[in-house]
C-alpha positions in Angstrom: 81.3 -46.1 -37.2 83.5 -46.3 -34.0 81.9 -43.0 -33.0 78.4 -44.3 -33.4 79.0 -47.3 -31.2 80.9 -45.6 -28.5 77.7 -43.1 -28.7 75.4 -46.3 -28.4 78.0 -47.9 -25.5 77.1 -45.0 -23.5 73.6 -45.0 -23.8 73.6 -48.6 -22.8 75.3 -48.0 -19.9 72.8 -45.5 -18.8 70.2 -47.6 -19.7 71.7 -50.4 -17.4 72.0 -48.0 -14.2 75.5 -48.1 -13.8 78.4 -45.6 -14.7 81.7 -46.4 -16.0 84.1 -46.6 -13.0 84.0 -48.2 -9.7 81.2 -46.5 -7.0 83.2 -43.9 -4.3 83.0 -44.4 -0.8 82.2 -47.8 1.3 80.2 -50.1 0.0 76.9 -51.6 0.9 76.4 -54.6 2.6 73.4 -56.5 0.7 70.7 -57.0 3.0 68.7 -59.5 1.2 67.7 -62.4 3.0 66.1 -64.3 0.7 67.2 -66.3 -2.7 64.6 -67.0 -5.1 65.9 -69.8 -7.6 64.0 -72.3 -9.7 64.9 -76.1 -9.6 63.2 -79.7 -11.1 62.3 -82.3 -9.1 61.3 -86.1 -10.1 59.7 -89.3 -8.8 59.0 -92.5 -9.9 55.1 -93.0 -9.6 54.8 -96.3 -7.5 51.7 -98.5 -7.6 49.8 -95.6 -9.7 49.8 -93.3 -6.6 50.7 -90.2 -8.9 49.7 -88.3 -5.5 52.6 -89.5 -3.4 54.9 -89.2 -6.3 53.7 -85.1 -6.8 54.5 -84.7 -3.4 57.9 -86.7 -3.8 58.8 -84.2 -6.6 58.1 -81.1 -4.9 60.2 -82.7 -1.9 63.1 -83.1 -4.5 62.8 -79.6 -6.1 62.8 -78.1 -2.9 66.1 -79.8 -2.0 67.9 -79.1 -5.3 66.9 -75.3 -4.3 69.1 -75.6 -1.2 71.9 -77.0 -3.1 72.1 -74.1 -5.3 71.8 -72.0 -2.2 74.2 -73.6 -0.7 76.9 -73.5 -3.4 76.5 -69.5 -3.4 77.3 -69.6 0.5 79.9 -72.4 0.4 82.8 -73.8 -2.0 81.6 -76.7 -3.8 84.4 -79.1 -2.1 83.5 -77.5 1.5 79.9 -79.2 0.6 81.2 -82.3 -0.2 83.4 -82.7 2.2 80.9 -82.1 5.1 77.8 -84.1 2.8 76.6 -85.8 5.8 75.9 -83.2 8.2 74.7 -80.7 5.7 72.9 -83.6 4.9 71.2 -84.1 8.4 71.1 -80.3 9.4 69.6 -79.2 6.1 68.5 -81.6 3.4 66.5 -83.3 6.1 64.8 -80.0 7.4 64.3 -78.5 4.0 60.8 -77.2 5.1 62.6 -75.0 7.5 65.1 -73.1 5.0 62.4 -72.7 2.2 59.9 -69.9 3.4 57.5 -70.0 0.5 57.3 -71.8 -3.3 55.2 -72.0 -6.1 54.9 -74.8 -8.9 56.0 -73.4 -12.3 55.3 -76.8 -14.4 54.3 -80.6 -13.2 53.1 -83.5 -15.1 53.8 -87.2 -15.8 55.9 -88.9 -18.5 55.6 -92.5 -18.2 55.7 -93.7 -15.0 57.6 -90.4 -14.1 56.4 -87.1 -12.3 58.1 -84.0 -12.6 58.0 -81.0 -11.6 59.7 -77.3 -11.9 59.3 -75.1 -8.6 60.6 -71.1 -7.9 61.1 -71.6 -4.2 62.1 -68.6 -1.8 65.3 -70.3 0.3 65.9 -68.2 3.6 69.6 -67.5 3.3 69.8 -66.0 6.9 68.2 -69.6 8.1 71.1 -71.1 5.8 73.8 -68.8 7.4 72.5 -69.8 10.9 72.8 -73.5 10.1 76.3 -73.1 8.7 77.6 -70.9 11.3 76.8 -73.7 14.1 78.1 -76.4 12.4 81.4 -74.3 11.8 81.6 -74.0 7.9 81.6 -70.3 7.8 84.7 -68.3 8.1 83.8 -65.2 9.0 87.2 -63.6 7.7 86.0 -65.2 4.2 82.9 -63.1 4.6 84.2 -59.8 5.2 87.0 -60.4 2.4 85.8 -58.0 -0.7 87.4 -59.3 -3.9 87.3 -56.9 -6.2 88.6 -58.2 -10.0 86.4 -57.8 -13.9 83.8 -60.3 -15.6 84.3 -59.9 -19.1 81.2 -61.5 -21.0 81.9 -61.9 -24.9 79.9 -62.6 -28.0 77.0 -60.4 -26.7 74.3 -60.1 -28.9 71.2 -59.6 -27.2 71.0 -56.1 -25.2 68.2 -57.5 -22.6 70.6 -60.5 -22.2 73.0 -58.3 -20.5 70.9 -56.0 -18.9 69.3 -59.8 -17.0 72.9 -60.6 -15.8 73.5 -57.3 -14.5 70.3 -57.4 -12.8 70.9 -61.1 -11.6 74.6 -60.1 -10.1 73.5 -56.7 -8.4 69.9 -57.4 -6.9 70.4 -61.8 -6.1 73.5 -62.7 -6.0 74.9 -63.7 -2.6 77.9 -61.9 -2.2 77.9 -59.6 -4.8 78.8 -56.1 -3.1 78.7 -53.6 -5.8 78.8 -54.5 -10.1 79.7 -51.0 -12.4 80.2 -51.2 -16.0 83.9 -50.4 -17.0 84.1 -51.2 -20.5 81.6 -51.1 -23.7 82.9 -52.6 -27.4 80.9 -54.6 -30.3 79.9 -57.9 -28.6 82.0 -57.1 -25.3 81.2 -56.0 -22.5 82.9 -55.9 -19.1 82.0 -55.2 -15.2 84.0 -53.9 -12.5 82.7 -56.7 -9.5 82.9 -56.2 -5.9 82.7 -59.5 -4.0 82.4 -60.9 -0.7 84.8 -64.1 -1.5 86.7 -65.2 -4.4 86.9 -64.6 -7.9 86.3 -69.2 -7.9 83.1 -68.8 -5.9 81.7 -65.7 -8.2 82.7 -67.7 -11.3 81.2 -70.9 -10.0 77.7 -69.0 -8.7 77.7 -67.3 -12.3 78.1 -70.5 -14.6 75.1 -72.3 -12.3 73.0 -69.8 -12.9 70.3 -70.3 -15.2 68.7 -67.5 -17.4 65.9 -67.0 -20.1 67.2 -67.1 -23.4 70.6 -67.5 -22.8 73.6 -69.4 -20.8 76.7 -68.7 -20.2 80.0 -70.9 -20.6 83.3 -70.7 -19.7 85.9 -68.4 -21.9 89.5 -69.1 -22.4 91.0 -66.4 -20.7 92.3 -67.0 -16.9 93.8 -64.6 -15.3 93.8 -63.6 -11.2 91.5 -61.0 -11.5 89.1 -62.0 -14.4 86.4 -63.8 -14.9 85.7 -64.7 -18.6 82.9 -65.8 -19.9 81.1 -66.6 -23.2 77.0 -65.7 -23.6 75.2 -68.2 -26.0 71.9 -67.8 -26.5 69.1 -70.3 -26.0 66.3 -68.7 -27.7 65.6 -66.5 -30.6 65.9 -63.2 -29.8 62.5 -60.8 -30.5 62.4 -57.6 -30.7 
């Protein structure tokens, strides 16, 4: 049995593109500029003008976009500490920082409209902004951390092969993600990161994924991130 699955461990890890060490040699520097994230907005419909409050929604989907963005570019107490000029230099001018966007889902409940957008936020744009207004370190962006996620209570192959996708092709940050480790229900990455083990953990947790989430784990150690996958849907197939 333990031969079969370290037969079927390795075949996985072939199947997710990665080998089983760390990648030789310098690392990449991503060049995406673009973060393509998918956020709800609401309104309250005033006077039955269910136009207006369609628009309203979009508005607010749009600017929860940006505060996802933002929380992969910036600690979560750097955003809240400087709320009122991020405030007036970006959630204000949230046309400017979202270069395209698409309606998933709208409709009305009640006197409420709602509506689910994928929006395509500019991260260059966003690192422009921050850069004026002095929130970026720049020796906080060329810092690699390198330390392991360890995801546990895996049961859903496409599940993991998502998250690996996610961290290697849209995380900001994320430098370089290998496989390092394969058992039954385990699994565990070598991560490269440009910032802290908090800021990966934090981006990772907000994330949200079909058919599953991940939560927290019990484990905290300097260089580990632990994490639990619990799945949302059924799995098929």
């Amino acid at each position: 049995m333990a031969r079969r699955w370290v037969h079927r461990g390795t075949v996985l890890s072939l199947l997710l593109g990665v080998s089983l060490a760390f990648p030789s040699g310098i690392l990449p520097q991503s060049s995406r500029k673009n973060l393509t994230l998918t956020s709800s907005g609401s309104t309250l419909i005033l006077e039955g003008d269910t136009a207006r409050a369609r628009e309203m929604a979009i508005a607010n989907g749009k600017r929860q976009a940006l505060e996802s963005a933002l929380l992969q570019l910036l600690p979560e107490g750097s955003v809240q500490n400087n709320y009122d000029r991020i405030n007036q230099r970006i959630y204000h001018q949230y046309e400017g920082f979202i270069d395209t966007y698409r309606i998933v889902s709208e409709g009305s409940k009640g006197n409420i409209y709602e509506v689910t957008i994928e929006s395509e936020v500019s991260v260059e744009k966003l690192r422009d902004t921050l850069g004026a207004l002095g929130l970026l370190k720049e020796a906080a962006r060329g810092q690699v951390a390198r330390f392991q996620l360890v995801v546990s209570q895996v049961s859903c192959f496409p599940c993991i092969k998502a998250l690996k996708d996610y961290i290697e092709n849209e995380m900001e940050g994320a430098r370089a993600v290998s496989v390092h480790s394969i058992s039954p229900g385990r699994f565990s990455f070598n991560i490269f990161f440009n910032g802290n083990r908090e800021d990966f953990q934090r981006a990772l947790l907000a994330k949200r994924f079909e058919g599953f989430r991940l939560d927290p784990g019990g484990t905290e150690k300097e260089n580990l991130v632990d994490v639990l996958m619990v799945l949302t849907a059924a799995e098929h197939g």
